[in-house]
C-alpha positions in Angstrom: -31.2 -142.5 17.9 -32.1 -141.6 21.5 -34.9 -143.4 23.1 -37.4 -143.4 26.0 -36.3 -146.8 26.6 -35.8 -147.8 30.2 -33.2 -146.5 32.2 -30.3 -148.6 33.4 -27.3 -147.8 35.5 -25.6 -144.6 33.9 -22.7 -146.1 31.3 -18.6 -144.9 32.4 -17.7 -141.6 30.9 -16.1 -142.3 27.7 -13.8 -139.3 26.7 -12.4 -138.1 23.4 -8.6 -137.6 25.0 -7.9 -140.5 22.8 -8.8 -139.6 19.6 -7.2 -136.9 17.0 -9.0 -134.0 15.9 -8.9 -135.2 12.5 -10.8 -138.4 13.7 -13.3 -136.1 16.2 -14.3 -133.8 13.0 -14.6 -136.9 10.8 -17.3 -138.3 13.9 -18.9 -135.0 13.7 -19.2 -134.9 10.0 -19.8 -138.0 9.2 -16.9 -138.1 6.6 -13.6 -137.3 6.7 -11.8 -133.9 6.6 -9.7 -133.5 3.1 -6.5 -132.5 3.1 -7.3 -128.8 1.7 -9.5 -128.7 5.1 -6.2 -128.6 7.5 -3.2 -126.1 7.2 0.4 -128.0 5.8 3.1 -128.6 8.7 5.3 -126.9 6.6 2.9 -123.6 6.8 2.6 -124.0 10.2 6.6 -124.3 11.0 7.2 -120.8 9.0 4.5 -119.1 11.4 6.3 -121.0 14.2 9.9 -119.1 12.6 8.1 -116.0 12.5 7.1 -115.6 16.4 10.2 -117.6 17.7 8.1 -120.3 19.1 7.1 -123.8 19.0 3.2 -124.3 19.0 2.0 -126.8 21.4 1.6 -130.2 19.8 -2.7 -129.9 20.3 -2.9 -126.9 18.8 -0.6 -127.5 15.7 -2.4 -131.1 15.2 -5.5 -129.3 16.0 -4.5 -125.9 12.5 -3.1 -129.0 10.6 -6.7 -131.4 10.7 -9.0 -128.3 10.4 -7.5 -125.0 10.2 -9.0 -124.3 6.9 -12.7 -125.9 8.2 -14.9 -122.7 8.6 -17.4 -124.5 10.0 -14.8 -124.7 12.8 -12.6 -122.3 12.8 -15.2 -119.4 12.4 -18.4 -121.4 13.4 -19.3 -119.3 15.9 -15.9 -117.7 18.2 -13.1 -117.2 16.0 -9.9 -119.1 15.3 -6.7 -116.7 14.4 -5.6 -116.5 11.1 -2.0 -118.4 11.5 -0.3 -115.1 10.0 -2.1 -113.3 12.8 -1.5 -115.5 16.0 0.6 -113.2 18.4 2.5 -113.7 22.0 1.9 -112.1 24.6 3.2 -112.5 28.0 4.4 -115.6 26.9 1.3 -117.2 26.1 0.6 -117.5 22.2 -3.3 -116.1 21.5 -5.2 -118.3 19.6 -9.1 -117.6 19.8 -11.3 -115.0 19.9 -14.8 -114.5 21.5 -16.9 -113.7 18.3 -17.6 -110.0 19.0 -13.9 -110.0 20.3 -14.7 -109.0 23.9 -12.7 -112.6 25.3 -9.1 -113.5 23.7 -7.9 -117.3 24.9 -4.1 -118.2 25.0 -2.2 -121.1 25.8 1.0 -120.9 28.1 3.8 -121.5 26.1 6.2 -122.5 29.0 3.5 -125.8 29.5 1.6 -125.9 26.4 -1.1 -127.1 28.3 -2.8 -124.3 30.4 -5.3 -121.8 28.6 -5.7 -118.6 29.9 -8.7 -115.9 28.8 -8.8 -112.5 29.2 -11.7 -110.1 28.7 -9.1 -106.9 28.2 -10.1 -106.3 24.8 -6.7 -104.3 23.8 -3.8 -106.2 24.2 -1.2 -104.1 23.4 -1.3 -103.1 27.0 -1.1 -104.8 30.9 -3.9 -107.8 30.5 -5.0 -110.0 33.2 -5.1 -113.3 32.3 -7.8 -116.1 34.1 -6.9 -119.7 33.7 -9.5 -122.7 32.3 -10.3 -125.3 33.7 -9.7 -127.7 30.6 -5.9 -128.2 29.5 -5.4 -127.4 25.5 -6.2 -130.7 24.1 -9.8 -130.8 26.3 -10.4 -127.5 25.6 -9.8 -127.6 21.7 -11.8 -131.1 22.0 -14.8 -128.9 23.5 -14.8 -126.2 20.9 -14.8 -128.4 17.8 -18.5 -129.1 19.4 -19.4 -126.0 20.2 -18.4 -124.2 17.4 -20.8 -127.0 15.2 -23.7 -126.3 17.2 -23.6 -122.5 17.3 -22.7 -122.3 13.5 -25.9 -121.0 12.0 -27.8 -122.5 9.4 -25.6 -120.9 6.4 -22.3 -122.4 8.0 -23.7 -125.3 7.8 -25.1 -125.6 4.5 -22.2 -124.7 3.4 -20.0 -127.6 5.1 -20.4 -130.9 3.8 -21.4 -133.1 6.6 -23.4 -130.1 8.0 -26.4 -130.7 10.6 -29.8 -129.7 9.2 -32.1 -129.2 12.7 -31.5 -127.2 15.2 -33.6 -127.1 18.7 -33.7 -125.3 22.0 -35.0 -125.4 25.3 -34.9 -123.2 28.1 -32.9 -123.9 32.0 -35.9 -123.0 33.2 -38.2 -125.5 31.8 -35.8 -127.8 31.9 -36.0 -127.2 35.5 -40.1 -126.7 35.9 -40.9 -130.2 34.0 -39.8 -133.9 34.8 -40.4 -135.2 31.7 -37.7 -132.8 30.0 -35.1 -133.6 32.6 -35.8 -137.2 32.0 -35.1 -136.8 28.4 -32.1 -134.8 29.5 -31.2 -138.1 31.5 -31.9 -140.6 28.5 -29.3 -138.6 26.1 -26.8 -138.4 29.0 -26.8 -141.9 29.0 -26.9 -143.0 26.1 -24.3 -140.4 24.5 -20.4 -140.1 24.9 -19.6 -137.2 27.0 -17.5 -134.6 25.8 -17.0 -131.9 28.2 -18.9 -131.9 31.9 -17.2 -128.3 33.6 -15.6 -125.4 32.5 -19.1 -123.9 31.8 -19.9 -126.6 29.3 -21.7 -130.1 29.0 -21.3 -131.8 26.0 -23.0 -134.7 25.0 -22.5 -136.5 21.4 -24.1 -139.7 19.6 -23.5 -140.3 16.0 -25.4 -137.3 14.0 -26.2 -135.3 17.0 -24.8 -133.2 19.8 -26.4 -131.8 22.7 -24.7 -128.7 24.6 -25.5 -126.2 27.6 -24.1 -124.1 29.7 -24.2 -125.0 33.6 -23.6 -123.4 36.5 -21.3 -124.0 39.2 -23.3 -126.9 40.8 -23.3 -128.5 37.2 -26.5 -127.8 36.4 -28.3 -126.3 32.9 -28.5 -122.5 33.1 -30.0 -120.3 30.0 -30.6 -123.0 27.3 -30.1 -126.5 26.0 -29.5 -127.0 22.4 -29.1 -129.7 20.2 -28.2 -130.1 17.0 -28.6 -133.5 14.8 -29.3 -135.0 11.0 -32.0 -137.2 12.4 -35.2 -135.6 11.2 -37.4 -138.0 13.6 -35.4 -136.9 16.8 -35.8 -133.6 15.9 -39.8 -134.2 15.6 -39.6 -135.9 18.8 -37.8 -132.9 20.4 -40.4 -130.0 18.8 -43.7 -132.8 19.6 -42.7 -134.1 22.6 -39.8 -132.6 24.7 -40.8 -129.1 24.6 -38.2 -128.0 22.6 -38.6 -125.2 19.9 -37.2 -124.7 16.5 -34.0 -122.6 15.9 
């Protein structure tokens, strides 16, 4: 559990790069994913017949450890259906913003840079912007954020779940020391997921903290946090001016 507890010298970054998705889900979860939860190899080579390609490693591992997860698969943006992942100019699209206004690709020739494109039909001339997180980084990222944007349903739903849910606005996060040193406390005393792209991602066993930050690396619109640990949660609502979602 996070604590107030005096600060020492900020921890090294420990990363995730390391791990599988099936092992990042079951630290998420708390259990591990069952078999029915990912998508067969053998499924995922007749989708690879059908479009002529060969998936990048990530995102096959990533289909055959969770691609039947809802919680994150259609958590919050949405995973395509393997009969409905499509190429275009040469990069295979995989997600899907959830009101379908961003489409994200990987580059087929690399398998490692992902592209996103706000051109909402794609049956015509798209221009594509490149992430700043390879595929394995950026699939890393979204197994987070797709568990803390779920809404409550999602996660009642998925066994392992989180049951509280908090917010807190940039602004005061920015206005009131106290937060920021919270802020400070969970950064050090969590593994860090994702610092860039847009994202900060901060995760300790049973909870994850997320915001969006802007191009100095700071919190912009909210901080929210999601965790199993019912007294956390009390001291975010009591203490850290946080509010319940």
């Amino acid at each position: 559990m996070f604590s107030f507890a005096e600060l020492g010298g900020k921890p090294p970054a420990v990363k995730f790069s390391v791990m599988s998705f099936q092992t990042i889900a079951q630290n998420i979860l708390g259990r591990e994913p069952t078999p029915n939860e990912g998508i067969s190899e053998q499924v995922i080579r007749q989708q690879e017949e059908r479009l002529k390609v060969k998936f990048p490693a990530p995102l096959l591992e990533f289909y055959a450890s969770v691609g039947n997860l809802n919680l994150f698969i259609k958590g919050y943006q949405r995973f395509v259906r393997l009969e409905d992942l499509r190429v275009k100019d040469g990069k295979l699209v995989f997600l899907a913003e959830h009101q379908e206004v961003v489409h994200w690709a990987v580059d087929l020739t690399n398998g490692k840079a992902v592209y996103q494109t706000t051109d909402q039909c794609l049956d015509g001339q798209v221009a594509w912007h490149k992430e700043a997180f390879d595929l394995r980084h950026f699939l890393e990222a979204m197994l987070f954020l797709q568990c803390v944007m779920a809404d409550d349903a999602m996660h009642s739903q998925t066994q392992g779940g989180y049951a509280f849910f908090a917010s807190l606005s940039a602004n005061e996060y920015h206005q009131n020391a106290k937060f920021r040193l919270y802020i400070e406390v969970v950064e050090q005393q969590s593994t860090i997921i994702a610092h860039g792209n847009g994202l900060a991602i901060f995760w300790q066993q049973g909870t994850i903290l997320l915001y969006f930050i802007n191009s100095q690396g700071m919190p912009e619109e909210m901080l929210l946090v999601c965790t199993k640990d019912e007294v956390l949660f009390d001291e975010l609502i009591d203490r850290c001016g946080f509010a319940q979602l």
